[in-house]
N, C-alpha and C positions, 0 to 999 in steps of 0.2 A: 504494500500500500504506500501510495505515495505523503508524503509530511506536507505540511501547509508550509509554503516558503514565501514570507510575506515580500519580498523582494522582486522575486518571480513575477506575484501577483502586481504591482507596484508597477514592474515594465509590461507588462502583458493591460493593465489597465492603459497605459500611455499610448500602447501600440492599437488599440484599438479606439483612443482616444483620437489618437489623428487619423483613421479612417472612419471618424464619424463626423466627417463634411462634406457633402456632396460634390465640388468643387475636388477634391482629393480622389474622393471614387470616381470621378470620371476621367482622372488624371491616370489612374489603373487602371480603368476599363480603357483607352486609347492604349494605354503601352503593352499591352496582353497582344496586339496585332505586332510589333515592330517597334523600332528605338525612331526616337522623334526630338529634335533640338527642341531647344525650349521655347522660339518664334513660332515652331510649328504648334507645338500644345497651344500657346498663347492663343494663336487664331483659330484652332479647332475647335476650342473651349471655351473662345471667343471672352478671353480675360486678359488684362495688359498684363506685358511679360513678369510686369515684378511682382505679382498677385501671382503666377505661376512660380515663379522662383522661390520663394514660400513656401507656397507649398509642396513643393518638389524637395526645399530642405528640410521640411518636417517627415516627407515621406521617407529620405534618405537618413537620416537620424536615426529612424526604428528599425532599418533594413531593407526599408519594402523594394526600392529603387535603387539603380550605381547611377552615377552622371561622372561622363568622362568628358575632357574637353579636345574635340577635335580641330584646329586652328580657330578660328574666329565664332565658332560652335561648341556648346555644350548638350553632350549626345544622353540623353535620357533612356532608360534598359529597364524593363521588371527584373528585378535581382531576388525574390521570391513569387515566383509564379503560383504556388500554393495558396499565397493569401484569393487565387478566383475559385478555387476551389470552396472560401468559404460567400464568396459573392453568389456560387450557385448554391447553397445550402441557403443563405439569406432570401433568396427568389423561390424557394420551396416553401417556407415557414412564410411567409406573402401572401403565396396564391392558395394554401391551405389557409390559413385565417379569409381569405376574401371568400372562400368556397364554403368555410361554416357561416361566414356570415348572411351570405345570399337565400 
């Protein structure tokens, strides 16, 4: 059995704290396709770049993202691909409450 490791819990809160902004999950749902400099997130997401920079360094803080800079660009990568995995578990538990609710 595992011990309560309040620490654990501490970053595990954090880590889910910065994926609770929508702006951020959309920021991982685009890089799940391919790595994207951060003018391209900007205009996809349709947010001025420093509003993506942001949050690209909170993503990258917890793990979720690498950004490497390639000359005059900074290349954005999911660096845990696993976190979609819980993006499709969160669209399960969705459409089941919308389907008890109906």
């Amino acid at each position: 059995m595992e011990t309560f490791d309040s620490q654990l819990i501490k970053e595990q809160a954090e880590f889910f704290k910065v994926l609770g902004n929508p702006h951020r999950l959309g920021i991982v749902n685009v890089l799940k396709l391919r790595p994207w400099c951060v003018c391209e997130l900007a205009a996809e997401l349709e947010l001025n770049k420093s509003a993506v920079s942001k949050h690209l360094s909170l993503l990258k803080k917890v793990g979720i993202i690498d950004m490497e800079r390639k000359g005059t660009q900074v290349l954005c990568t999911l660096k845990t691909p696993c976190v979609l995995e819980m993006f499709s578990c969160s669209r399960k538990v969705i459409n089941q409450n919308q389907d008890a609710h109906q």
